[in-house]
BAKOLLO-908823 format. One record per atom (N, C-alpha, C): x, y, z; residue in one letter. Coordinates in steps of 0.001 Angstrom, whole numbers, padded with zeros to 6 digits, always signed. Example, Ala and Ser with C-alpha at 12.3 -4.5 7.8 and 13.67 -1.06 7.14 Angstrom:
2
+013190-005690+007800A
+012300-004500+007800A
+013200-003300+007800A
+012850-002250+007080S
+013670-001060+007140S
+012900+000030+007870S
# end
This chain:
358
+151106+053322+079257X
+150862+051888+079201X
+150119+051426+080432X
+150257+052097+082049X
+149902+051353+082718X
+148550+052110+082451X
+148181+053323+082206X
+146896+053528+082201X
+145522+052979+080904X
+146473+052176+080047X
+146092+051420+079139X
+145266+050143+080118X
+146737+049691+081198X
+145859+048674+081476X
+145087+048998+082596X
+144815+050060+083448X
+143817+050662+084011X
+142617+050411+083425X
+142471+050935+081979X
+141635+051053+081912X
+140753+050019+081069X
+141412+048938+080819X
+141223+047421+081144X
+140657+046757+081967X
+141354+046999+082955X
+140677+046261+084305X
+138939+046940+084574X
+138942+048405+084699X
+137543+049524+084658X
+137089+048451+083608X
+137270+048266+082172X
+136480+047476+081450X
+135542+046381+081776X
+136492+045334+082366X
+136284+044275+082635X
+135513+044005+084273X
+135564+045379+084993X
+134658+045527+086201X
+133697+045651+085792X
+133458+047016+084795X
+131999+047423+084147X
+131229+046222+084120X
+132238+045347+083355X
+131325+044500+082160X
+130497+043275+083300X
+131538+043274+084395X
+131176+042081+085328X
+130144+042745+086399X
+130238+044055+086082X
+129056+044774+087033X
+127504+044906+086688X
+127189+045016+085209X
+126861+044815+084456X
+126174+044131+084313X
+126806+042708+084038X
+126459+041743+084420X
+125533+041054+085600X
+126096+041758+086767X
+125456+041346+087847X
+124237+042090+088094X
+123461+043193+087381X
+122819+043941+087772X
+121699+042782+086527X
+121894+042810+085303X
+121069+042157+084248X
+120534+040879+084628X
+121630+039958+085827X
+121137+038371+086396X
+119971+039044+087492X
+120183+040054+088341X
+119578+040030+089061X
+118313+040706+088615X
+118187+041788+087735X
+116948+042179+087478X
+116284+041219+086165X
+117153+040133+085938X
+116715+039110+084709X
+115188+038865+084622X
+114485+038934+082952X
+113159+038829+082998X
+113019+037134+083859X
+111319+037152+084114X
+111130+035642+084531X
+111274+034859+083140X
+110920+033732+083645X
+110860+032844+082519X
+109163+031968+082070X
+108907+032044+081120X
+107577+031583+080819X
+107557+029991+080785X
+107435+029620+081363X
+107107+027922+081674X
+105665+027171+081526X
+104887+027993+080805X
+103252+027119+080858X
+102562+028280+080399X
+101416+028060+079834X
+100367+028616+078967X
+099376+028178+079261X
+098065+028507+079523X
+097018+027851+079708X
+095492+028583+078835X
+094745+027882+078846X
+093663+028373+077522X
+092598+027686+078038X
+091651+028182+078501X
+090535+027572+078385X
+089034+028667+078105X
+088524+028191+077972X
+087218+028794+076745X
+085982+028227+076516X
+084590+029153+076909X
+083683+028486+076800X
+083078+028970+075372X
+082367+027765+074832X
+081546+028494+073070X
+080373+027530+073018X
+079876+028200+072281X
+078489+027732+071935X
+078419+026799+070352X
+077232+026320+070461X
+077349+025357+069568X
+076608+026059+068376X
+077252+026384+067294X
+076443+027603+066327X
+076364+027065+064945X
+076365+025401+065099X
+076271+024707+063632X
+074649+024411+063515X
+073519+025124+064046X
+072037+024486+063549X
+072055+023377+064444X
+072726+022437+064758X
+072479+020918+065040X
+072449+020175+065896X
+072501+019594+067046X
+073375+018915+068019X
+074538+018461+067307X
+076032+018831+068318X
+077129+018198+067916X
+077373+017247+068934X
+078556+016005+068831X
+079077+015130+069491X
+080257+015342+069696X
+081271+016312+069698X
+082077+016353+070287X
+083029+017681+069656X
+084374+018260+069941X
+084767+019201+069686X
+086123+018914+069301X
+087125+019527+068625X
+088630+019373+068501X
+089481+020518+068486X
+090707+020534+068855X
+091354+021597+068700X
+092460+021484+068292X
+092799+022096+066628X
+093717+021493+065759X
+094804+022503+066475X
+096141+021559+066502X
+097736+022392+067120X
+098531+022522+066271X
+099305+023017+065739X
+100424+022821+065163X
+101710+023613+065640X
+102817+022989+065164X
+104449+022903+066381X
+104241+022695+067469X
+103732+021704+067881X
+103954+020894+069205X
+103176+019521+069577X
+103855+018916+070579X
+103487+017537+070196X
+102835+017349+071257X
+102125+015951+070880X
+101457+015568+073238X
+102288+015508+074394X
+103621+015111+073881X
+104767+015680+074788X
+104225+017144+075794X
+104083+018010+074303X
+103897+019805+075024X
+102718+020226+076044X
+101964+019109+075933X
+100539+019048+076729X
+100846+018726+077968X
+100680+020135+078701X
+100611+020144+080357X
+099180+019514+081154X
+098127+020163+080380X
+096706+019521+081485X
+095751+019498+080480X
+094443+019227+080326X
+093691+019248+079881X
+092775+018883+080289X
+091487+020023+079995X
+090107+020117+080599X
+088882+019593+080390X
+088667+018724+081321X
+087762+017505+081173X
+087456+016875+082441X
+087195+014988+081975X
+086965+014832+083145X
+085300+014914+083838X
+085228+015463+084896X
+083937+015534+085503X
+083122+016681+084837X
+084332+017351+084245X
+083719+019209+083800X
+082771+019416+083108X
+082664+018261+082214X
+081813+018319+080563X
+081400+016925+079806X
+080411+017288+079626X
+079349+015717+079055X
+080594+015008+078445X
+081565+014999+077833X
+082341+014229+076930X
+083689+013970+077836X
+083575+014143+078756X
+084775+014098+079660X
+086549+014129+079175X
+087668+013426+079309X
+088888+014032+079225X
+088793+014235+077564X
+089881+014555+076692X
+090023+014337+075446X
+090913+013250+075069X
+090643+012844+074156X
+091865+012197+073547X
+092781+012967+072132X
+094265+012853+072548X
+095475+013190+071568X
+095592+012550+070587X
+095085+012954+069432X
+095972+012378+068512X
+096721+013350+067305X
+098079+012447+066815X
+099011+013196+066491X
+099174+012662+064910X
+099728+014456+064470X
+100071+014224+062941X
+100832+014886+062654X
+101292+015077+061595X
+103091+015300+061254X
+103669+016877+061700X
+102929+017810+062163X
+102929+018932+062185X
+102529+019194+063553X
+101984+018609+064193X
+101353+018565+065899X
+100104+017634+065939X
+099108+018011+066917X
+098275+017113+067602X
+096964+017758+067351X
+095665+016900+067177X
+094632+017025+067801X
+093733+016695+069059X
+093216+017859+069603X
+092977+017193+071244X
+091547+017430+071061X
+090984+016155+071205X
+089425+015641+070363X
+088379+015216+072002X
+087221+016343+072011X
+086232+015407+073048X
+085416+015537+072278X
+085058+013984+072539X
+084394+012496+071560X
+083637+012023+072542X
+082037+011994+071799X
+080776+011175+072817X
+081286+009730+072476X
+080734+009100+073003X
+081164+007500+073131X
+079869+007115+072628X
+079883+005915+071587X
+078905+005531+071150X
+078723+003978+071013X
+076781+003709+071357X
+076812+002810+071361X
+076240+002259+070044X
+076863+001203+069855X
+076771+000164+068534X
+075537-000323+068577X
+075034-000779+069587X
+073796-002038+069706X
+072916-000914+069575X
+073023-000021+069897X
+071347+001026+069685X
+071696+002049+068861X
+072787+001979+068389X
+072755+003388+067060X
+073146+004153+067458X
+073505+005248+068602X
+072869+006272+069100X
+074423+006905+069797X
+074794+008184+069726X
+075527+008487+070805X
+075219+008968+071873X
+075966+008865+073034X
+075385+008617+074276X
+075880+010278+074962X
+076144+011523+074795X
+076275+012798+074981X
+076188+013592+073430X
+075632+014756+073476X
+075415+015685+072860X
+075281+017041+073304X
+075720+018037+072240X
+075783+019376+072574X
+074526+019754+071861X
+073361+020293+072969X
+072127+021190+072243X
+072156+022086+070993X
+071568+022197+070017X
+071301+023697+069706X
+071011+024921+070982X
+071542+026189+071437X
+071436+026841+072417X
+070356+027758+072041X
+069211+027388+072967X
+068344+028826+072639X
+069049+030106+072547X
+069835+030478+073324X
+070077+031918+072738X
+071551+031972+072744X
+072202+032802+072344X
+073877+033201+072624X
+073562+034617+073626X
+074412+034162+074772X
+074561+035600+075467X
+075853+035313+076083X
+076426+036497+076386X
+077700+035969+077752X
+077219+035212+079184X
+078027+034185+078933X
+077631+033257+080620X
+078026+033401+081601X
+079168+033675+081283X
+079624+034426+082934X
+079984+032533+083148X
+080539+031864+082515X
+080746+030509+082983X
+079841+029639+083802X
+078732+029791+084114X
+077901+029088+085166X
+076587+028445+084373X
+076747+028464+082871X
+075877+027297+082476X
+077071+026626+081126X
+078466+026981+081115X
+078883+026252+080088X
+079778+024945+080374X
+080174+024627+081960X
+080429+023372+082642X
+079691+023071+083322X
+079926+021549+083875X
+078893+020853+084655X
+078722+021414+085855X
+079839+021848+086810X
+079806+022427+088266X
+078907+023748+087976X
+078658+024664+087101X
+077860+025801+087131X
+076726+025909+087100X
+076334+024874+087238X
+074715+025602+087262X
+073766+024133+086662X
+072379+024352+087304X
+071382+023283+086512X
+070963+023785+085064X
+071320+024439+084720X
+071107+024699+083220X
+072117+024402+081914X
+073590+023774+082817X
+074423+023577+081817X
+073253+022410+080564X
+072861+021856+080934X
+072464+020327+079965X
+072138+020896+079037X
+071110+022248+079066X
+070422+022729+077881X
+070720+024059+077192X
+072395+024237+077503X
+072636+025457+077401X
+073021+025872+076158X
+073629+024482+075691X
+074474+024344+073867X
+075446+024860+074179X
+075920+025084+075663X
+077440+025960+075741X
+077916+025025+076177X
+079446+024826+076109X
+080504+023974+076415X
+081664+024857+076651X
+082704+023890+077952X
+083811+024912+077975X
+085011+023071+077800X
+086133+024089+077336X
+087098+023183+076987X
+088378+023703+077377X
+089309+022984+077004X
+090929+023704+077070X
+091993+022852+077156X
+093377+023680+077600X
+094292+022527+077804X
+095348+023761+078572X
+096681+023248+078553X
+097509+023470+079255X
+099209+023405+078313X
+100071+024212+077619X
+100933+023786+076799X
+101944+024428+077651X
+103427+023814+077496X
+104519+023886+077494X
+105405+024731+076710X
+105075+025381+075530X
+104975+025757+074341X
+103898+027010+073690X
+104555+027811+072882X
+103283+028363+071814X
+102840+027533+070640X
+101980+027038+070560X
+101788+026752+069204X
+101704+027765+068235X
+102376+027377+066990X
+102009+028120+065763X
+100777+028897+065546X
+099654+027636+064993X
+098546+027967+064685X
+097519+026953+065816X
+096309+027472+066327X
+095508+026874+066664X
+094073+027498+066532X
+093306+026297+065765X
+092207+025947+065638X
+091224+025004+066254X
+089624+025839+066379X
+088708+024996+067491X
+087403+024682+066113X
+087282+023570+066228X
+086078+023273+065274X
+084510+021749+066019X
+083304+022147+066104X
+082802+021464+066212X
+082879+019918+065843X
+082562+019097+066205X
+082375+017706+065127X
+080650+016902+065419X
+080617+016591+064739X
+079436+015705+064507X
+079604+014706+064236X
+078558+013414+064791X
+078694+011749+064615X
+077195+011534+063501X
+077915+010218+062547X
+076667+009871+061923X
+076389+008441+062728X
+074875+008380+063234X
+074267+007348+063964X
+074699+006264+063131X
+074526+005999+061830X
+074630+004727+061342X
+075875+004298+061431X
+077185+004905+061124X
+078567+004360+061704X
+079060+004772+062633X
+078774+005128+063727X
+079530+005868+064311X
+080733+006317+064426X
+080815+007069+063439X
+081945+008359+062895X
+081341+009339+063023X
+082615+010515+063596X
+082459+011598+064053X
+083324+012231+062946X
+082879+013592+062354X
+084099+014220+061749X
+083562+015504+062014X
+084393+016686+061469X
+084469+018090+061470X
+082592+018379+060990X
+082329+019411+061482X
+080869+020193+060896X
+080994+022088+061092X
+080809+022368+060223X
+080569+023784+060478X
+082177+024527+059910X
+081910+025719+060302X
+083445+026541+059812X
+084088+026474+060951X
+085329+026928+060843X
+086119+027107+062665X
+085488+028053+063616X
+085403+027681+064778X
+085218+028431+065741X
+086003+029684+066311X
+085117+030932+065981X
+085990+032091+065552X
+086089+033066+067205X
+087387+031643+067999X
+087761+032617+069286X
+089194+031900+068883X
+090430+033133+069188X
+091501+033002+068900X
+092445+033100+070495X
+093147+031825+070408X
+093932+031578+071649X
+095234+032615+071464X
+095919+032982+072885X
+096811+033607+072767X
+098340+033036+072613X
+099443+033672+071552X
+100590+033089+071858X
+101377+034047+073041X
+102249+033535+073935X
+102807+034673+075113X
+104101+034214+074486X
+104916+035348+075395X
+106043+035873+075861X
+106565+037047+076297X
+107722+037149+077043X
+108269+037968+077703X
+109594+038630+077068X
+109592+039738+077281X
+110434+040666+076408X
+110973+041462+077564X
+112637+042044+076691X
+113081+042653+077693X
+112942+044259+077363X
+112237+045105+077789X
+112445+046554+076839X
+113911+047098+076718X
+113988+048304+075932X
+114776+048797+075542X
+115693+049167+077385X
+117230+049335+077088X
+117977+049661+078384X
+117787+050988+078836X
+117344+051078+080212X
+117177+052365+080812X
+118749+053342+080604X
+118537+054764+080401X
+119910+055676+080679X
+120310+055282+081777X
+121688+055652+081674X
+122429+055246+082493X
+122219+056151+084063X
+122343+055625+084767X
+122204+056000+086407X
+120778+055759+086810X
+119561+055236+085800X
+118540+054698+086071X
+117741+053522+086322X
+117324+052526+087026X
+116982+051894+087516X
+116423+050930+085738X
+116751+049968+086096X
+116199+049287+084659X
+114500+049206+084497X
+114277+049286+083627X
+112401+049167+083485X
+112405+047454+083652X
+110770+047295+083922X
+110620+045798+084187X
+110164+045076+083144X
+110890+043780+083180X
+110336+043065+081532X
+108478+043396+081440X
+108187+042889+080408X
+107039+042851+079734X
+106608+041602+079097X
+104927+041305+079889X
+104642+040051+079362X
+103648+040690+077798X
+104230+039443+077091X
+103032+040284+075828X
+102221+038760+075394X
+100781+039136+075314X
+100063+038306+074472X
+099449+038582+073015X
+099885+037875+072026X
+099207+038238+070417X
+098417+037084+070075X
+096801+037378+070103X
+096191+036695+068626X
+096099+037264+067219X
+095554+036337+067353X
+095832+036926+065870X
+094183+035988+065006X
+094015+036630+064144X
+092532+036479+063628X
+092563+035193+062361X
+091259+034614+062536X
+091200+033698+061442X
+091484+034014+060045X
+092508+033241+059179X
+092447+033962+057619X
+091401+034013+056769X
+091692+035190+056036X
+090418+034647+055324X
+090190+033806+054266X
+089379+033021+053820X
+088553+032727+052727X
+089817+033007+051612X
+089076+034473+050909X
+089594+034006+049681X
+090805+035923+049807X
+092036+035162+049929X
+093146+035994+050220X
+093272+037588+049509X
+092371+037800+048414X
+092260+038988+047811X
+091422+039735+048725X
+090987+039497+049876X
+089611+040176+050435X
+089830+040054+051939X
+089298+041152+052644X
+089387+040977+054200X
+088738+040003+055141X
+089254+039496+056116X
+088871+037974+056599X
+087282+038909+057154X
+086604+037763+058425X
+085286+038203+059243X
+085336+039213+060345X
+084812+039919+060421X
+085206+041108+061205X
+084686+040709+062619X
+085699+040900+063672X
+084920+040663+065059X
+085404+041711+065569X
+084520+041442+067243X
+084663+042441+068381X
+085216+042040+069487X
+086406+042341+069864X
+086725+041964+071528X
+087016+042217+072569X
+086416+042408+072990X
+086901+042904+074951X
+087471+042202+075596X
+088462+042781+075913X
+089515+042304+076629X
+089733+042767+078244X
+090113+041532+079224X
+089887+042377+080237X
+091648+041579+081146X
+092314+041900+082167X
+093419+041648+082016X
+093794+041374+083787X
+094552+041042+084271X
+095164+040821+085573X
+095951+039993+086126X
+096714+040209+087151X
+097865+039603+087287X
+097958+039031+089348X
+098242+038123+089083X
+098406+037202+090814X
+099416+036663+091233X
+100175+036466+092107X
+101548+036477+092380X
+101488+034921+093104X
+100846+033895+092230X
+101174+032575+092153X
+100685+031779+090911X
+101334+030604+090784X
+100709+030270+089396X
+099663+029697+089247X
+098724+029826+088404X
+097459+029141+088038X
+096839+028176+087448X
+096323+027514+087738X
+095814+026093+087429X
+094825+026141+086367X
+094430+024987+085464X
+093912+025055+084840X
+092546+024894+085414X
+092000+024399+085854X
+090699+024644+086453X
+090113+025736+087562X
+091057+026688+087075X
+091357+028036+087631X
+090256+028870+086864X
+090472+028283+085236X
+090049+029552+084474X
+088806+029789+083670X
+087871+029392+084654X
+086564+029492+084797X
+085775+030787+084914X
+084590+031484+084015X
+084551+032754+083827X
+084046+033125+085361X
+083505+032130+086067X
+082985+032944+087537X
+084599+032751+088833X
+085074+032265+088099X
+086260+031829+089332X
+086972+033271+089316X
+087082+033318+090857X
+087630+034922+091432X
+089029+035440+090583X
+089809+034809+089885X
+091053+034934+089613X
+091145+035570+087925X
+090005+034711+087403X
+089531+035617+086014X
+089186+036754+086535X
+089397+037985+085823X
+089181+039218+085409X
+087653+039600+084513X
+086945+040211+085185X
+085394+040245+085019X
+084757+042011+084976X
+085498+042451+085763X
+085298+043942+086882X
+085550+044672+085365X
+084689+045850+085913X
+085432+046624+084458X
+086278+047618+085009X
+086612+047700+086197X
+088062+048710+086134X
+089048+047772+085900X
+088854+046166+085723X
+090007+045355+085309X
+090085+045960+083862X
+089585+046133+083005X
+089591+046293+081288X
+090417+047116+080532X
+091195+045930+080174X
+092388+046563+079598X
+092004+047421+078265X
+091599+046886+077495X
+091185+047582+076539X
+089505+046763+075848X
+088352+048359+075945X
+087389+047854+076291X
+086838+047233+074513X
+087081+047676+073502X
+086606+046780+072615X
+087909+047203+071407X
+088125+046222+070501X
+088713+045972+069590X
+088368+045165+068460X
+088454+046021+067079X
+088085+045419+065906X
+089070+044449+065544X
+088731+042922+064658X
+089828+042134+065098X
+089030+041633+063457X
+090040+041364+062539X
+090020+041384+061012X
+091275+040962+060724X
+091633+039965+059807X
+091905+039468+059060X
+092516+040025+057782X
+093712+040674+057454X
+093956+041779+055959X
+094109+040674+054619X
+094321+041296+053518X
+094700+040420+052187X
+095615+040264+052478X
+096695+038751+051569X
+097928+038580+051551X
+098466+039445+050766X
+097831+040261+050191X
+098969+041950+049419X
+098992+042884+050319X
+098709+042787+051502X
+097979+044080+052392X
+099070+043862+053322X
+100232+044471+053823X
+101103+044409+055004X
+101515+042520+055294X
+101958+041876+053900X
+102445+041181+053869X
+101002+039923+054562X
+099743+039985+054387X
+099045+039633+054801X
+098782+039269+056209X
+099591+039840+056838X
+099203+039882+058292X
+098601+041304+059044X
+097979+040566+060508X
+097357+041698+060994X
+095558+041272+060792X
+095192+041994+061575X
+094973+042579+062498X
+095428+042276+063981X
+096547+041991+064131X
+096832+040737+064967X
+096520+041878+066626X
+096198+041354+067792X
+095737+042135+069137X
+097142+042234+069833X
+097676+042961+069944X
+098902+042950+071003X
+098584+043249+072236X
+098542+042777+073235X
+098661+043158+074808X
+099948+043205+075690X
+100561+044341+075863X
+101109+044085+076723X
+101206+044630+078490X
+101992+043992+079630X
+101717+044069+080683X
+103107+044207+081187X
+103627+045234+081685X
+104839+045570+082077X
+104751+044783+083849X
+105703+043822+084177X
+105861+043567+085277X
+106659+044224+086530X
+106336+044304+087636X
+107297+044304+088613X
+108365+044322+088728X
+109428+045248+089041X
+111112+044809+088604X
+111527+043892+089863X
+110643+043387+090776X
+110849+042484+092026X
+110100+041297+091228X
+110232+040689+090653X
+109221+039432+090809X
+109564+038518+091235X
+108157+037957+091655X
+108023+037210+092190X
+108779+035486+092161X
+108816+034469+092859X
+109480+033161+092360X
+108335+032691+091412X
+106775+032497+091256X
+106344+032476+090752X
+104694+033585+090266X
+104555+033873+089356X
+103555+035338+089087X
+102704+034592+088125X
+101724+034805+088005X
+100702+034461+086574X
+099782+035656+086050X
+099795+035312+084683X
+098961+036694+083978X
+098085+036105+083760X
+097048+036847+083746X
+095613+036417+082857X
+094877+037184+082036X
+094349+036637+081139X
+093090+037482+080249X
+092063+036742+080281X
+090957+037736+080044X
+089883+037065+079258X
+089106+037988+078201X
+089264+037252+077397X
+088520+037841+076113X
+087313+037117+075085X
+086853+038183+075487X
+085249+038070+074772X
+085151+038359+073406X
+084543+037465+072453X
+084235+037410+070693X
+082934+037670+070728X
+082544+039079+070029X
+081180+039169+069220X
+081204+039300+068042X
+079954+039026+067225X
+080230+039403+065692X
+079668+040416+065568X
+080068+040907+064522X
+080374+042429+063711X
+079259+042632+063032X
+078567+043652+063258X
+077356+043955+062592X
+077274+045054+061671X
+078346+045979+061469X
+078585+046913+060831X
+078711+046728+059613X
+079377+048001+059113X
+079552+047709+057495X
+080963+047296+056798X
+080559+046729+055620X
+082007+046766+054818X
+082167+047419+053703X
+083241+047498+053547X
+083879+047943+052097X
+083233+046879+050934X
+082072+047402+049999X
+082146+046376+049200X
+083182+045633+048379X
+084299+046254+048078X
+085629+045974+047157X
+086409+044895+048349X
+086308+045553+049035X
+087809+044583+049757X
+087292+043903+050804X
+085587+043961+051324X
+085135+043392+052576X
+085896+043976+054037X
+086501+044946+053638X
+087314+046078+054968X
+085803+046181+055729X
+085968+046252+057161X
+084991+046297+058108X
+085352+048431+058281X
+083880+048590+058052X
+084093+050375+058268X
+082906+050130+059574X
+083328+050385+060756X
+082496+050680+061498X
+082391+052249+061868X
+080842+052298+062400X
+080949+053712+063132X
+081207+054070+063444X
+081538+053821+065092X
+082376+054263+066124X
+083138+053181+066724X
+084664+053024+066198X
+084714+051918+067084X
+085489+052387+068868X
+084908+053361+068962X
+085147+053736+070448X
+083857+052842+071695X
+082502+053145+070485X
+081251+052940+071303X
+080285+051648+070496X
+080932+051003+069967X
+080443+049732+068761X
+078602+049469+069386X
+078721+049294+070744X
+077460+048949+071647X
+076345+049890+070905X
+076911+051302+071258X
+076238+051999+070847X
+075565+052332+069440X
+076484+052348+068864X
+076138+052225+067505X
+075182+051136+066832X
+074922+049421+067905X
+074366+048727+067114X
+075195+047951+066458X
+076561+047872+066172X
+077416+047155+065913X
+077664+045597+066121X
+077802+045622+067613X
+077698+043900+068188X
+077080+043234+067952X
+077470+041998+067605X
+075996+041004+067210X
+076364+040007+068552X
+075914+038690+067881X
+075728+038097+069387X
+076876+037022+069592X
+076907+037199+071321X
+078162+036444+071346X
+078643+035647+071377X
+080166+035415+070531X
+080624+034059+070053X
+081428+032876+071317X
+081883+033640+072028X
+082218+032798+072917X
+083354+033373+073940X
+083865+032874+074980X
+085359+033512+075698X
+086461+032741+075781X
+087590+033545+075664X
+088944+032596+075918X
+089674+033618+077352X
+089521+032243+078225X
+090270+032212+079672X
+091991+031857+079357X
+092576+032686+079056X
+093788+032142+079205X
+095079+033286+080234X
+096297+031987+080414X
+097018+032370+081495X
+098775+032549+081024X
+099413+032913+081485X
+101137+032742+081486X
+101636+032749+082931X
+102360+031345+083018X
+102571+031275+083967X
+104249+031177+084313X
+104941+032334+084898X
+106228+032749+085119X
+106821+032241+086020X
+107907+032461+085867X
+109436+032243+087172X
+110334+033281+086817X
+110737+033576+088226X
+111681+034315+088297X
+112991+033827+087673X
+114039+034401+086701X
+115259+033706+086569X
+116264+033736+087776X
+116756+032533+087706X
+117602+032268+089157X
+118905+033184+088972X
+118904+033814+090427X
+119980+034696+090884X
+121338+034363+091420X
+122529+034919+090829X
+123902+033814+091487X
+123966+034150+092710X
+124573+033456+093293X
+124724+033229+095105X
+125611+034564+094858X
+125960+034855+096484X
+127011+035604+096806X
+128536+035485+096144X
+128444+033442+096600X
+130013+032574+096285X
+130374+033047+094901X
+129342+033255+093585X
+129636+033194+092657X
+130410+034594+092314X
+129913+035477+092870X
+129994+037194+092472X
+131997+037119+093310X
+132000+036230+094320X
+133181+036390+095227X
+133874+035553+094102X
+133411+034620+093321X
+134603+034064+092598X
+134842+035177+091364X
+133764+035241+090628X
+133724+036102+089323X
+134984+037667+089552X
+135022+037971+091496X
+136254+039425+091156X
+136860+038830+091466X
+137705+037256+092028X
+138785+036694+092136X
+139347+036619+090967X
+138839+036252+089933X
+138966+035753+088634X
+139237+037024+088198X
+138688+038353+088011X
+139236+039772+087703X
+140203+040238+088246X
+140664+039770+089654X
+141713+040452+089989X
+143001+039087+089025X
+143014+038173+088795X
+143735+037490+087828X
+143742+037620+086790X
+142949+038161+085770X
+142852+038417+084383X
+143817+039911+084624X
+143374+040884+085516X
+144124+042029+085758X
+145680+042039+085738X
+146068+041106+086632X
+147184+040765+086534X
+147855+040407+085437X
+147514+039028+084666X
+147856+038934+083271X
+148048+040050+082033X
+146723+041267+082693X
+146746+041739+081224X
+148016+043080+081762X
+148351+043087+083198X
+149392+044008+083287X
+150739+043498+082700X
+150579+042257+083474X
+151988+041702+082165X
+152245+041587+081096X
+150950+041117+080496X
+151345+041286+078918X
+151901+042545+078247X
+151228+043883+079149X
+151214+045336+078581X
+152513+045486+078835X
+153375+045429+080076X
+154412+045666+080345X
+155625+045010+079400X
# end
């Protein structure tokens, strides 16, 4: 009996030991998301302004948003509908002359910018570049998010949607704890993971638009601002020994095909088992279109090589980049006082459970 409750008390040490090892190596906590992204204007036309449809989350969830001095249309405006928000930059127009007063060029060419003609601070060529950069800042993953041009008609000035969606996909984050190390081994360190996931397609019997993306990845041991994530700003990831993974086919399956999901991009980034009070991740990922072939039956993208796509002739031209961030905290660690109360409290439960046994 007494070694019954021996081995009770061993229980209830384990469990409080245990314990103290899981608070202290506890993953951080994800507190902010950030997205920002430059694209080109690929509707034929001049547009007047841009939107980015949200859904599960409200203007509440909206940490920052990129505007302001940055871009001909300056801050955005929120507006909200039963499912989340749209965050809309809108030229301002004048009545007495017809006319709106900012516009996005047709862009002579699509190439990567390297950020220094798609905001105002980059360069004397932003005006005529047809590139624009945008973004925001959430509290939250959204569900689904969508980026779509808009266009104004001079005679009323109304602006609505033009063109198909803009095919660069924001990331949802989080942090995971991996599987528990064997015992007498040091725990592995959480893992930040980012998933997009690709536009659906069209018509659900058939594979969505096939793209290309390079992904490039890195991590800074403070958190990052949204006007941080600018493709020339030192903190984006550019270098190619940064490159996490250098190209990826990114498609869209049927809804009979693996429950219609997928091709979805998983990244993940195993952290530090010290982290930091605050750490931030970053990506940036680059959209080209797909020049290869398909499956005539199912529109399946068969490329050549997708080791060397460049090579092959594959890439077409490029669609645009998404700058985005996760920005962490460490989970808070109990004081000393607490660990000194938690075996006070064991050496009393000990006691009890000897009496009861006895």
């Amino acid at each position: 009996m007494h070694r019954k409750s021996s081995n009770t008390a061993r229980w209830i040490v384990a469990a409080l030991l245990a314990g103290g090892t899981s608070a202290t190596l506890a993953s951080p906590t994800l507190y902010g998301s950030l997205s920002n992204f430059d694209v080109y204007n690929d509707t034929g036309s001049e547009t007047h302004g841009f939107e980015i449809e949200l859904h599960g989350v409200s203007a509440a969830d909206v940490s920052y948003t990129f505007g302001g001095d940055y871009n001909r249309y300056g801050s955005p405006r929120i507006d909200s509908f039963a499912d989340g928000i749209f965050v809309r930059y809108l030229s301002a127009y004048d009545s007495a002359r017809g006319v709106f007063l900012a516009a996005t060029p047709v862009p002579g060419s699509f190439s990567p910018t390297d950020g220094h003609s798609c905001w105002s601070g980059g360069g004397a060529g932003y005006a005529g570049s047809g590139c624009e950069h945008f973004g925001l800042g959430l509290n939250k993953n959204a569900t689904t998010t969508q980026y779509r041009w808009l266009k104004g008609d001079a005679a009323t000035g109304q602006i609505s949607a033009v063109g198909s969606n803009v095919l660069i996909a924001a990331p949802a984050w989080q942090v995971v704890d991996p599987a528990p190390a064997d015992p007498g081994l040091p725990p592995a360190p959480p893992i930040v993971q980012a998933v997009i996931a690709p536009e659906p397609a069209e018509d659900r019997e058939q594979y969505g638009v096939a793209q290309w993306v390079k992904v490039y990845t890195t991590e800074i041991e403070r958190e990052v601002e949204l006007e941080e994530l600018l493709s020339d700003n030192a903190v984006v990831p550019r270098e190619q020994s940064e490159t996490e993974i250098e190209w990826v086919l990114f498609q869209a399956k049927p809804a009979d095909k693996d429950n219609g999901e997928g091709d979805e991009l998983l990244l993940e980034k195993p952290l530090a088992a010290d982290v930091d009070n605050r750490k931030s991740v970053i990506r940036r990922y680059e959209f080209y279109e797909y020049l290869g072939a398909y499956n005539p039956e199912d529109h399946e993208a068969q490329p050549f090589d997708e080791a060397d796509p460049v090579g092959a002739g594959e890439v077409g031209r490029y669609i645009g980049a998404q700058m985005a961030a996760a920005n962490l905290m460490a989970a808070p660690v109990p004081e000393p006082s607490t660990w000194l109360s938690m075996m006070a409290g064991l050496a009393v439960v000990g006691r009890m459970c000897r009496r009861r046994i006895r």
